[in-house]
C-alpha positions as CSV (number, residue, x, y, z in Angstrom):
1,X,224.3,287.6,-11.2
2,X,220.4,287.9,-11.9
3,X,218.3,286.7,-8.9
4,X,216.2,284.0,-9.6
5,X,212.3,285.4,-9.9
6,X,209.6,282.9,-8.2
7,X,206.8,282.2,-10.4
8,X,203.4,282.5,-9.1
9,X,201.8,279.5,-7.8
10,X,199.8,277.7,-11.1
11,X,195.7,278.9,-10.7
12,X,193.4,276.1,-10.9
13,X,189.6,277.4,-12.1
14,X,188.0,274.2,-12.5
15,X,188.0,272.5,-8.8
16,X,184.6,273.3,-7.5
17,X,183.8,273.6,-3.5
18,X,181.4,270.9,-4.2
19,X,184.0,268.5,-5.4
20,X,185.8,269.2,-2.2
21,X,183.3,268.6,0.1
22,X,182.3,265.5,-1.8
23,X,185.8,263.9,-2.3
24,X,188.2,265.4,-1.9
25,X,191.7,263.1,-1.9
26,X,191.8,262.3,-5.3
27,X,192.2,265.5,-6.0
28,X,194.9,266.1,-3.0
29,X,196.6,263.5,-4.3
30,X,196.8,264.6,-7.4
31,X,197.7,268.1,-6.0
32,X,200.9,266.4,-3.9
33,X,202.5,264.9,-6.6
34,X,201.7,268.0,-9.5
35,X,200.7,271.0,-7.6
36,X,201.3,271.1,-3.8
37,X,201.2,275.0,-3.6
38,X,198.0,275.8,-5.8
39,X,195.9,278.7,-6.4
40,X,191.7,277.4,-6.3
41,X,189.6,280.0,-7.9
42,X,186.4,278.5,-6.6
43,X,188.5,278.4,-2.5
44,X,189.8,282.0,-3.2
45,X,193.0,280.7,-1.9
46,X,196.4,279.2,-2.1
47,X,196.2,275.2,-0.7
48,X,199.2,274.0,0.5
49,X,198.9,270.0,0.4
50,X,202.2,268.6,1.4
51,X,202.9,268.0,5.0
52,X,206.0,269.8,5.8
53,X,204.9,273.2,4.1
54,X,201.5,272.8,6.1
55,X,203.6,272.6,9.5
56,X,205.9,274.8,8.3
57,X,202.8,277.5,8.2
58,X,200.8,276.7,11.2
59,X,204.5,276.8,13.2
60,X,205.4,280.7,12.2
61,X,202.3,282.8,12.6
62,X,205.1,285.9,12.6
63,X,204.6,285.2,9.0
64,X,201.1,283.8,8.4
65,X,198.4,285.0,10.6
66,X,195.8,283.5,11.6
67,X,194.0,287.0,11.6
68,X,192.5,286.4,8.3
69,X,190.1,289.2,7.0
70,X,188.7,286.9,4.5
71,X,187.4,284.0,5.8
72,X,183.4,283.8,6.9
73,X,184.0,282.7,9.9
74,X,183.7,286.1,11.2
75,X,180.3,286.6,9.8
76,X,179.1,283.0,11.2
77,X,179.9,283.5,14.6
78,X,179.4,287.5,14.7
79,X,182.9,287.8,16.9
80,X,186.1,288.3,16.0
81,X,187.4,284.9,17.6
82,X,190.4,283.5,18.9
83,X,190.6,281.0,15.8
84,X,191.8,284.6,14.4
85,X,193.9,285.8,16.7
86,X,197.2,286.1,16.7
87,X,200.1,286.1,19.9
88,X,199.0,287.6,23.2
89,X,196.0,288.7,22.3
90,X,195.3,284.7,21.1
91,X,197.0,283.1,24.0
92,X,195.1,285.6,26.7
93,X,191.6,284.4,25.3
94,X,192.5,280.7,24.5
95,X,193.7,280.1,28.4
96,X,191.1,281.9,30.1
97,X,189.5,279.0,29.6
98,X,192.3,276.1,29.3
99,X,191.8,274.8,33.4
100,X,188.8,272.9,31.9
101,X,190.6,271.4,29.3
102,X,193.9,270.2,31.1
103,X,194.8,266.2,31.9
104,X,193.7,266.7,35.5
105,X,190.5,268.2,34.9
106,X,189.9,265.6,31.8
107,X,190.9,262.8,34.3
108,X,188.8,264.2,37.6
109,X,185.9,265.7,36.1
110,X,185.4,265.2,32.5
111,X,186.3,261.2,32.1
112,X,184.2,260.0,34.9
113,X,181.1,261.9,33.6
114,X,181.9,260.8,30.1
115,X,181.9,257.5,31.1
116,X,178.7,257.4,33.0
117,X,177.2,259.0,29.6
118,X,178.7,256.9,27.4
119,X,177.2,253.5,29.2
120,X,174.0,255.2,29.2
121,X,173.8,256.2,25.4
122,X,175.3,253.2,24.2
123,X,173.2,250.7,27.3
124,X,169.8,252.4,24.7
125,X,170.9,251.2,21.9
126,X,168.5,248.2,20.6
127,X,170.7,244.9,20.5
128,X,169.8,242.6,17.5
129,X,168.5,245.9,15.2
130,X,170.4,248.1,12.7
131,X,170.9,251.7,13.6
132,X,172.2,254.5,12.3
133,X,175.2,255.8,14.7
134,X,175.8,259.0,13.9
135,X,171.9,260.5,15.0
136,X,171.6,257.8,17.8
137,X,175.4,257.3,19.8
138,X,177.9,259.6,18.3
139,X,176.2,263.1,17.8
140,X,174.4,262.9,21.4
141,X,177.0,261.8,23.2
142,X,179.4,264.4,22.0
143,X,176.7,267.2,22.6
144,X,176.5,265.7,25.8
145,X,179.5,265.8,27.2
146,X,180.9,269.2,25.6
147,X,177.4,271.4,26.7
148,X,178.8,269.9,30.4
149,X,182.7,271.3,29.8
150,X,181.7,274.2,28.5
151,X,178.8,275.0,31.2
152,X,175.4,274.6,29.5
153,X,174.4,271.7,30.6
154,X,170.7,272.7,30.0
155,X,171.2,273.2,26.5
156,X,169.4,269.5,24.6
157,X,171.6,267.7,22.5
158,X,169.5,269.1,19.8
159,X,170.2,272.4,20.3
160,X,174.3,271.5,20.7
161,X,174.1,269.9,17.4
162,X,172.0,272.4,15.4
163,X,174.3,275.2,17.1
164,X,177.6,273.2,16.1
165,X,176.2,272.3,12.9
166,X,175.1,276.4,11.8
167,X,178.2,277.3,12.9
168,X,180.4,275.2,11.0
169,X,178.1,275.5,7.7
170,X,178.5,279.3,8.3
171,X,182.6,279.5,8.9
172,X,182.7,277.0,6.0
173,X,180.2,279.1,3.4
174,X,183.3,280.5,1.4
175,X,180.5,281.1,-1.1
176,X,179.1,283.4,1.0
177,X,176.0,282.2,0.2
178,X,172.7,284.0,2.1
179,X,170.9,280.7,3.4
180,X,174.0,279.5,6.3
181,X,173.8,282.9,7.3
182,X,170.8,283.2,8.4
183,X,170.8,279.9,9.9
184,X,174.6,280.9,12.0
185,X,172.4,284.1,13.2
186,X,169.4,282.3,14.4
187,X,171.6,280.0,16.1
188,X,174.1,283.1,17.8
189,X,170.6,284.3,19.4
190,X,169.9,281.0,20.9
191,X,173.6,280.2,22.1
192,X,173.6,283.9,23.3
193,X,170.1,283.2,25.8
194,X,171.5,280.4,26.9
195,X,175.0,281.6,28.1
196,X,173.8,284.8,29.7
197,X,171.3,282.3,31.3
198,X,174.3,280.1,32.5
199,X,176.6,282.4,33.4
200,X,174.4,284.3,36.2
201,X,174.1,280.4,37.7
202,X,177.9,279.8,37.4
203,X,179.0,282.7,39.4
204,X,176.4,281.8,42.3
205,X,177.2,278.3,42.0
206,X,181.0,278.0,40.8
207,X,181.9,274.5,39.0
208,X,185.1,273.2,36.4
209,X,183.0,274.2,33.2
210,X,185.1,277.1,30.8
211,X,182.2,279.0,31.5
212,X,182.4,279.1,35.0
213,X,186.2,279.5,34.8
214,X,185.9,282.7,32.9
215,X,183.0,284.3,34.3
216,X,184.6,283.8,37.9
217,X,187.9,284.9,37.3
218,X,190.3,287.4,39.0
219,X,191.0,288.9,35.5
220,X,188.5,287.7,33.6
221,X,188.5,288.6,29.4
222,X,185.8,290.9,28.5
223,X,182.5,289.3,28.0
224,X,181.7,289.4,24.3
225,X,184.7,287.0,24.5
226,X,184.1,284.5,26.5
227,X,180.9,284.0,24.4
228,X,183.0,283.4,21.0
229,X,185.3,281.3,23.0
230,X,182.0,278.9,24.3
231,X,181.1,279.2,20.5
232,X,184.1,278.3,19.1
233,X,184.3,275.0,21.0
234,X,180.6,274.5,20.1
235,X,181.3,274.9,16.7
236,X,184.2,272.1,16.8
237,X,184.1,270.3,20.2
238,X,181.1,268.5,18.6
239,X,182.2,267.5,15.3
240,X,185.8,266.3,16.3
241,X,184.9,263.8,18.5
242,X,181.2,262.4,16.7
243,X,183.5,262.5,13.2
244,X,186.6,261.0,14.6
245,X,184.5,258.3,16.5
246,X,182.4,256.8,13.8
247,X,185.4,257.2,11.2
248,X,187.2,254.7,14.3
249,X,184.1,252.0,13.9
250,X,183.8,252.0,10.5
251,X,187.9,251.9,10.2
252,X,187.5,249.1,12.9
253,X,184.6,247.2,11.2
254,X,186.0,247.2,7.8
255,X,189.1,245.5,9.5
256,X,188.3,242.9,12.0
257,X,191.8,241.3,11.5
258,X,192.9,244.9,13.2
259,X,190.0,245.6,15.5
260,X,190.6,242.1,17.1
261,X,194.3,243.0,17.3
262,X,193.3,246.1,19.1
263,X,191.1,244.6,21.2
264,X,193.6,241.9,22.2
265,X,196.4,244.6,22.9
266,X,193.9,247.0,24.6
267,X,195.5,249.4,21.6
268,X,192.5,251.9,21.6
269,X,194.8,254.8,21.6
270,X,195.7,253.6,18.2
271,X,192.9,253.4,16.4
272,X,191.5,256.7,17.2
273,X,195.4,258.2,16.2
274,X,195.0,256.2,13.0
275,X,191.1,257.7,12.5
276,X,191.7,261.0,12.7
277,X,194.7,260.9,10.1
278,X,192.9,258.9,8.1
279,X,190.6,261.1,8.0
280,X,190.6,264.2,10.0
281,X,187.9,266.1,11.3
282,X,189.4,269.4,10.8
283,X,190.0,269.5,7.1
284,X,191.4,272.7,6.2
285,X,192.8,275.7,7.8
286,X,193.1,279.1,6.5
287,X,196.4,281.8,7.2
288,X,197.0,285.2,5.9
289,X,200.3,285.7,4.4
290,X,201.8,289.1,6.4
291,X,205.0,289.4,3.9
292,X,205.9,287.8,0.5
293,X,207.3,284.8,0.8
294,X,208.0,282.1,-1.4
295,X,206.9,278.0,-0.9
296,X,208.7,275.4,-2.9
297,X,209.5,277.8,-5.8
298,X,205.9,280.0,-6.0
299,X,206.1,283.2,-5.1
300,X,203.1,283.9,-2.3
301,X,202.7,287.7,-2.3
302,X,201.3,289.6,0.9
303,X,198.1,289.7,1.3
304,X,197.0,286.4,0.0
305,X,195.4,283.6,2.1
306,X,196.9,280.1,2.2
307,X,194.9,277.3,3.0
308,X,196.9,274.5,4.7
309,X,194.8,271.1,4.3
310,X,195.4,268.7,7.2
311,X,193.6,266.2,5.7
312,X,196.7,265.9,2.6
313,X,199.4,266.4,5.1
314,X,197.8,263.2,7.0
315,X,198.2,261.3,3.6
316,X,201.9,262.5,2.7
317,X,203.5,259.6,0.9
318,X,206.6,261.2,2.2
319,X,205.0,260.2,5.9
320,X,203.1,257.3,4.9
321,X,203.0,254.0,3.4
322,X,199.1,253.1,1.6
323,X,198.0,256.3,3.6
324,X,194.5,255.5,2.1
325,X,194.4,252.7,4.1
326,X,193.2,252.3,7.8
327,X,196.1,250.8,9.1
328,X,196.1,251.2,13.3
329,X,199.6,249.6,14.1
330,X,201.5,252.1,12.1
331,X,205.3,252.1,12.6
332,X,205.0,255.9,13.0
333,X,201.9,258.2,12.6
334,X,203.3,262.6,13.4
335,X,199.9,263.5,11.7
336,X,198.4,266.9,12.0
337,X,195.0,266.2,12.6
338,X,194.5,268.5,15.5
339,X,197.1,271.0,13.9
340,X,200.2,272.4,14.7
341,X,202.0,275.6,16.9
342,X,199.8,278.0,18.7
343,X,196.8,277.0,17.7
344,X,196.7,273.4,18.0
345,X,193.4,272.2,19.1
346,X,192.4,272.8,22.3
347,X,190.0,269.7,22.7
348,X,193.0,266.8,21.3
349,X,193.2,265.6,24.8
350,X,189.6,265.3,25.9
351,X,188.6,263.5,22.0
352,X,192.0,261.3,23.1
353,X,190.0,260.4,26.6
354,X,186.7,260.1,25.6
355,X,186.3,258.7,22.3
356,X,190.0,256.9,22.4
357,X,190.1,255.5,25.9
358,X,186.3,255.4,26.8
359,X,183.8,255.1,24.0
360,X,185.1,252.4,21.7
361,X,185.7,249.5,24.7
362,X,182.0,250.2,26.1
363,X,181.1,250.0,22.6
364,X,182.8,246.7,21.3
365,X,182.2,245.2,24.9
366,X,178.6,245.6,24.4
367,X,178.0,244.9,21.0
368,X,181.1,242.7,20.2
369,X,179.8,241.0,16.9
370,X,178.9,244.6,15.7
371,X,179.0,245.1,11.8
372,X,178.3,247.5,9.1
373,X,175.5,246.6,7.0
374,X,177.1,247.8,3.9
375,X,180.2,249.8,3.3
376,X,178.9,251.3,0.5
377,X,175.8,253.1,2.1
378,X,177.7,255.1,4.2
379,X,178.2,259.1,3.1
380,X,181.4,261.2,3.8
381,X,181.1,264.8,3.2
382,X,182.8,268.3,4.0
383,X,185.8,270.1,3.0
384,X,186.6,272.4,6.0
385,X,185.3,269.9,8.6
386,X,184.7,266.2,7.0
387,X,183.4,262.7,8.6
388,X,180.2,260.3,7.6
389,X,177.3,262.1,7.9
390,X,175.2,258.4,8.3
391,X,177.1,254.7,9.4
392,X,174.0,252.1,9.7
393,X,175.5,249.1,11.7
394,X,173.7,245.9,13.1
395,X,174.3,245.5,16.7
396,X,174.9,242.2,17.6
């Protein structure tokens, strides 16, 4: 008997990275019911679109690595980080500085001060005026509190935001385009001051930061990497929880039938599970492919890089009913928004705390009759990392 050959996967040369970043589910959806595994000239890679084969990858990193020669985000944060790191060497690096990010820390440390910020941000916020959330509440805030876990608390919420901001645009720049760059290196020589800075006051004055953590351990991890770990959360411990919070209010605000419900079961928790699959902050995620293999019929050869994209897998049809729709009191919701396996996101359970449990009642218990001021003026955009990048509301 002949064995059955695996075709290649079917090469797409007309989606354009700037489609991608602009909208990109139409096309996923398209992609899930045609093309799930699917070669993207202008990506470079393979997308995988359907839930189970994105799980299936980020479970088995014996067979797709996450040590990916290909992908700028090397080049953007001038470090070989733990995002590509594979087994012990991964899991050495990514607990040096888990204490800071554990339930008991988040719960003794990290929600108190949250909480004190997030009264203070949102007790400036004019009452009776529209203003734009993202610049005034949700950027801020999340600077805020993440320069504190991560031990810079001198660092502005400017500076965390720029950083974050040239980091991402540089690990996202699979154009490899000059421009983010330069911006990523201008940004590494700031980030670098500042930790050297920090970590000479962290060992003569010890707190719970990661910083502190690392710099005063027994076995501590050499120091060029504990500054791409402190970047690495910089680069996304801003972005999840600003995204995921304002996609929660404008999810919230476009339903009031739901945000009452919410607010009458105390469901917080809910909403921000339902915001991040709806849409999740961390779009797409890049793996090598260390043998061939083959995914639903395509043969994937070694060598090639698949992209799995968490933001189709959160709107499987084979998961989810309308998973367009914002729709909190979901019978079920297993999305991957903060990923799967060894590398699934550090941060989940302090954006869970914060922006879940804390933000949104201070929020809605000071501005109550809060309400966009048009649906339509409000701009989503990226394609590795994704969220509105304006949402004008009248606080009432």
């Amino acid at each position: 008997m002949t064995a059955t050959i695996a075709n290649p996967a079917p090469l797409d040369e007309t989606i354009t990275i700037d489609e991608l970043t602009r909208d990109p589910y139409p096309l996923y959806r398209q992609m899930r019911a045609e093309r799930p595994v699917l070669r993207v000239k202008s990506v470079g890679r393979t997308l995988l679109t359907k839930a189970a084969d994105c799980k299936m990858v980020k479970d088995n990193p014996a067979l797709f690595s996450s040590d990916d020669p290909n992908t700028p985000m090397k080049r953007a944060f001038l470090a070989h980080t733990l995002m590509r790191k594979d087994g012990e060497e991964h899991m050495r690096e990514r607990m040096a500085m888990m204490p800071a990010f554990l339930p008991k820390t988040i719960q003794n440390h990290w929600a108190p001060l949250y909480t004190k910020y997030a009264e203070e941000y949102v007790g400036r916020l004019p009452r009776g005026e529209v203003v734009d959330l993202f610049p005034a509440l949700a950027g801020p805030l999340a600077a805020r509190i993440l320069a504190e876990i991560m031990g810079v608390p001198d660092a502005s919420d400017e500076e965390m935001q720029r950083w974050s901001q040239a980091l991402i645009d540089g690990a996202g720049n699979f154009g490899w385009r000059d421009e983010p760059f330069a911006v990523s290196d201008q940004a590494n020589s700031e980030m670098d001051a500042c930790l050297e800075r920090n970590a000479a006051r962290l060992k003569a004055d010890p707190d719970a930061s990661a910083l502190s953590i690392m710099v005063n351990s027994d076995k501590p991890i050499a120091w060029s990497q504990m500054v791409s770990n402190v970047k690495i959360a910089i680069g996304g411990g801003i972005n999840e929880p600003r995204d995921s919070a304002l996609t929660e209010i404008f999810g919230l605000l476009t339903n009031p039938d739901q945000l009452e419900e919410v607010k009458r079961q105390d469901a917080w928790g809910k909403a921000f599970e339902e915001a991040v699959r709806w849409c999740a902050p961390i779009q797409a995620s890049s793996r090598l492919v260390l043998e061939d293999t083959e995914i639903r019929g395509c043969h994937i050869p070694r060598g090639d890089t698949v992209m799995t994209i968490q933001a189709s897998a959160c709107h499987d049809e084979d998961l989810y009913e309308a998973p367009e729709r914002y729709i909190v009191f979901r019978d079920k919701n297993p999305h991957q928004a903060f990923g799967s396996g060894p590398h699934h996101c550090a941060g989940a359970h302090v954006a869970r705390r914060t922006v879940g449990a804390i933000l949104m009642p201070v929020l809605f218990d000071r501005f109550p009759n809060m309400e966009l001021v048009d649906p339509a003026m409000v701009t989503w955009q990226g394609f590795g990392f994704r969220g509105p990048i304006n949402l004008p509301v009248r606080l009432n």
